[in-house]
N, C-alpha and C positions, 0 to 999 in steps of 0.2 A: 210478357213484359213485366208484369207483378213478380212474377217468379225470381226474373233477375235481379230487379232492386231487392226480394227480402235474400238472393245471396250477396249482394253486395250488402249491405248492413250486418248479415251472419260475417260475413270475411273483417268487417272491423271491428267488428267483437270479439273475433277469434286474437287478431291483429292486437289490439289492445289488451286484453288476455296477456297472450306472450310476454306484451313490453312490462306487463306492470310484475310477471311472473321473472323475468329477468331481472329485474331492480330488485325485490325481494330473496331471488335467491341471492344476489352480489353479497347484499346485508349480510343476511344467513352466513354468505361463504366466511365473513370478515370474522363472524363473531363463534364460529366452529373451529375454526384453523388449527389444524396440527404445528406443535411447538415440539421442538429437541433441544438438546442443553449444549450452549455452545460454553467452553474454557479456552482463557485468552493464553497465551505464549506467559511461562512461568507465572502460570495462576493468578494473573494482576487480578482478572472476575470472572465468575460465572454469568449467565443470563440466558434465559429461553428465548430461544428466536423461532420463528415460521419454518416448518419443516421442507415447503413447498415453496418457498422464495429462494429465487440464486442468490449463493454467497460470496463474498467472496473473502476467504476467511485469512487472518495477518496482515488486515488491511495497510498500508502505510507502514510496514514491518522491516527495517531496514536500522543502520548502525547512523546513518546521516540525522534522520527526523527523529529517533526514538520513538516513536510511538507503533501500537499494534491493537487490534482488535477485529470487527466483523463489519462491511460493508453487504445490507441485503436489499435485493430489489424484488418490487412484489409486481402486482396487476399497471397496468397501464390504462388508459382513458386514450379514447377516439382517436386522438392527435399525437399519438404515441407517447406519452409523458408519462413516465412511471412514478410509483410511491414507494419511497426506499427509506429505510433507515440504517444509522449509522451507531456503533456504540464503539467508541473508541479510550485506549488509554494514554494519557502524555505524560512520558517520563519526565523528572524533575530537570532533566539536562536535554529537554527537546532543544530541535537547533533551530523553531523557531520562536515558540512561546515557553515562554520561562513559568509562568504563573497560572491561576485561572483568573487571576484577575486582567494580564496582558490578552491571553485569550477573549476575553468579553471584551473587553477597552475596542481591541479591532474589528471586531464582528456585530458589535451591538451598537454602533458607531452611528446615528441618525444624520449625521454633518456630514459623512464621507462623500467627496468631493467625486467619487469614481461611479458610485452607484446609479443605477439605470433610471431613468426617469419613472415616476409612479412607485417608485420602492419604498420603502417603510419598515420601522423598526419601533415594536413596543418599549416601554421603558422596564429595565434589569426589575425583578421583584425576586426578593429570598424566596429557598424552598426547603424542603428534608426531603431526601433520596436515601434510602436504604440506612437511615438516623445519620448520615452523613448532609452538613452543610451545605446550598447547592444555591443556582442561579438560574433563573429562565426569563427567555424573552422570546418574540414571535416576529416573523419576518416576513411581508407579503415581497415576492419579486419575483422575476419571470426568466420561463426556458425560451429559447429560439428554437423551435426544429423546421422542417429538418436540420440538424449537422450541415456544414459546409454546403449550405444551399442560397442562391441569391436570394430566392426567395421564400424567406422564413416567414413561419406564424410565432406572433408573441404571446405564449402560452402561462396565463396568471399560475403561479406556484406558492404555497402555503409553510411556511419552515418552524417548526418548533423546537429551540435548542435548550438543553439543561448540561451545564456544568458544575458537575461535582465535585468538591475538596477532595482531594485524598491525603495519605497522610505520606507520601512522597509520590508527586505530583499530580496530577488530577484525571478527571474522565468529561469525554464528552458524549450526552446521549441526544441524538440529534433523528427528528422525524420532515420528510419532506415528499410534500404530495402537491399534484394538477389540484387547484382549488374544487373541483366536480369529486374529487374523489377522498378528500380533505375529512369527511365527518366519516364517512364510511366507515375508515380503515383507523383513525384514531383510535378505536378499542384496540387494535391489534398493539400500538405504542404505548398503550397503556398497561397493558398485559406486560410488553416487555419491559417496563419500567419498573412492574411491581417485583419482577423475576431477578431483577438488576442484585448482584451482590459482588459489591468492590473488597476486595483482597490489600492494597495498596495504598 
């Protein structure tokens, strides 16, 4: 009988072991990550992105919207919600934001009459991106998943947006993660922030 209790206590040590051994390597994984040099359609920028994250590269790359760049999705949390970022560029004659200032006007929007119960929106603060002029704000609001299921989880999401001047028309450098996974992976956005060099 003594026997079996000290394996059950060995087996939650081992147990507990593992769990904390998993959270530390995640860490680790975030702050090792292999990075590749991605260039946008007619050189609007360069910027290192995760070599191991699906891209998917021309994002929004079309003659209607003008705009092109890289949409990446990384690791996912329990509930399936991934941490993706987004580094995109908006030609000066996009078909639907005209400015960077129109860009933030709709998206940084605290009053918007549409927006999901519990949502939020920091207030606009200047920045420098790459000695270029820039804008950030923070955005807590939430995924449903599954997809097309009656019965969805409302999954807290974490959104950090920076918009940068360019010198015909702008860029958006956009980071969005499951709040669980929110501090983790931030080094990784920030890595690709520092990599960010606009052309345009």
């Amino acid at each position: 009988m003594k026997c079996g209790k000290r394996s059950g206590v060995a087996g939650i040590v081992v147990l507990a072991g593992l769990m904390w051994t998993a959270v530390f390597s995640g860490a680790a994984g975030a702050a090792e990550e292999a990075f590749k040099e991605f260039i946008c359609r007619d050189d609007h920028f360069t910027v290192s992105v995760p070599s191991e994250w699906v891209s998917s590269e021309g994002a929004g790359d079309s003659a209607v919207t003008r705009e092109c760049g890289v949409d990446l999705r990384g690791p996912q949390n329990a509930d399936g919600a991934y941490v993706s970022v987004a580094v995109i560029y908006y030609a000066p004659d996009h078909g639907r934001f005209k400015s960077s200032e129109d860009f933030i006007r709709v998206n940084a929007d605290a009053d918007d009459p549409l927006k999901i119960a519990g949502e939020s929106v920091t207030p606009v603060a200047p920045t420098k991106i790459a000695g270029r002029d820039a804008a950030q704000f923070e955005r807590k609001t939430f995924l449903f998943l599954p997809l097309y299921s009656v019965d969805q989880k409302k999954i807290p999401m974490s959104e950090r947006l920076i918009v940068v001047k360019g010198e015909k028309g702008f860029y958006l450098l956009k980071y969005s993660s499951p709040e669980d996974l929110a501090e983790q992976y931030l080094p990784i956005f920030k890595r690709i922030i520092g990599s960010f060099s606009p052309k345009s």
